[in-house]
C-alpha positions in Angstrom: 0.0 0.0 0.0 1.1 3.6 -0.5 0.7 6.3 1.6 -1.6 7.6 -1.2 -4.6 5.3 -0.6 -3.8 5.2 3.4 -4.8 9.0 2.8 -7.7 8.2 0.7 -8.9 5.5 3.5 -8.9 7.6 5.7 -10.2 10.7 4.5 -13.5 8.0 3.9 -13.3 7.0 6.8 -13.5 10.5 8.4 -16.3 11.5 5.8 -18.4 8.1 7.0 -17.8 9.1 11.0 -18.7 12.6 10.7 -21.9 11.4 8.8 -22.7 9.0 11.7 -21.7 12.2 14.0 -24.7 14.3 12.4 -26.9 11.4 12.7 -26.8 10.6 16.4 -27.1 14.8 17.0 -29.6 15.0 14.8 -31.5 12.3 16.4 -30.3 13.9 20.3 -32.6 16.9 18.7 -35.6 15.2 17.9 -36.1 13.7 20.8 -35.3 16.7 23.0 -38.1 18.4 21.0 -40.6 15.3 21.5 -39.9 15.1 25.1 -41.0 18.8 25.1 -44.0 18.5 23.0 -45.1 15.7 25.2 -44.1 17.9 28.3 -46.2 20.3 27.0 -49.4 18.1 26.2 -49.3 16.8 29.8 -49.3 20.5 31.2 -52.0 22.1 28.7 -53.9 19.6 31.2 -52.7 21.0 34.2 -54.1 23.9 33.5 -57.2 23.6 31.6 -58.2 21.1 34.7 -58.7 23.5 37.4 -61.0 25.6 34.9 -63.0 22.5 34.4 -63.4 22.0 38.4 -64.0 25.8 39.7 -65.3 27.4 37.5 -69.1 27.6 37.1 -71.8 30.1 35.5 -72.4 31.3 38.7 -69.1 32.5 40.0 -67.4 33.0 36.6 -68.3 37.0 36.7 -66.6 37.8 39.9 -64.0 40.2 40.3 -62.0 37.6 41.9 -61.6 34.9 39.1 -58.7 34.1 37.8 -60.3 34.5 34.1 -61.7 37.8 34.4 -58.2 39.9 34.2 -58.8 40.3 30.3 -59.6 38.8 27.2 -55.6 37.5 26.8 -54.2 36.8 29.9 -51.0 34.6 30.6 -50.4 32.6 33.4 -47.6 31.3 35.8 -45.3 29.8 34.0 -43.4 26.6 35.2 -40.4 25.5 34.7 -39.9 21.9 34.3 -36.5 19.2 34.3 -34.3 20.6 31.1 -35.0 24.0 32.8 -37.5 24.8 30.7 -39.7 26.9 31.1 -43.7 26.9 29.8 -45.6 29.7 29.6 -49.6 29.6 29.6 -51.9 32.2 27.5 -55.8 31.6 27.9 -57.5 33.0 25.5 -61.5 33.7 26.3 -64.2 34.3 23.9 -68.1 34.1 24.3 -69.6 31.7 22.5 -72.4 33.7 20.1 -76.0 33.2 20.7 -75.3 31.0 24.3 -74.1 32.1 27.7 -71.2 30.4 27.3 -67.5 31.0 26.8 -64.6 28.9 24.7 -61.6 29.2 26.4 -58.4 28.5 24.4 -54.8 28.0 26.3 -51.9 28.2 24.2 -49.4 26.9 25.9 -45.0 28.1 24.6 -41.7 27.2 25.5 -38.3 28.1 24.2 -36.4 24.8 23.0 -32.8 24.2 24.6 -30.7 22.5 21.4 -28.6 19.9 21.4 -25.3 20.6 22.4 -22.7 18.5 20.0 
């Protein structure tokens, strides 16, 4: 063999292992960013639940409720393992022709990405 094709081998060789690099952070990504969406999902529940359990047609008015602050209103945020930190935004409207009211809860975060 010459020193030629040792070169060549292993500039292949390089090429294939920094391929396989980008792979596995590539995948490290994905699942950082499912982990959050899930996160997410499982907290969007956390706090649409309490709505569902106190609040009722009679109290919903009140200057005391939580919903009453404004149309938009955000909510404590947490902050969960990965330091991240999710932020709640309810969103109420009234539902037309019916005394009731839709509330929507978007729910954002700011992604950490992987380090390689």
């Amino acid at each position: 063999m010459t020193i030629l094709e040792i070169i060549v081998a292993m500039l292949i060789l390089v090429l294939v292992i920094a391929g396989l690099a980008n792979l596995f952070v590539a995948g490290k990504r994905f699942v950082l960013s499912s982990r959050s969406r899930m996160a997410g999902g499982e907290l969007g529940k956390y706090f649409l639940d309490p709505l569902q359990l106190n609040v009722t047609q009679s109290n919903w008015d009140q200057a005391g409720n939580n919903l009453m602050i404004g149309p938009d209103r955000t909510g404590s945020a947490v902050r969960l393992e990965g330091n991240i930190e999710y932020t709640p935004t309810y969103n109420i409207t009234d539902v037309t022709g019916t005394d009731l009211r839709r509330v929507k809860l978007i729910l954002s975060w700011q992604e950490k990405l992987a380090k390689s």
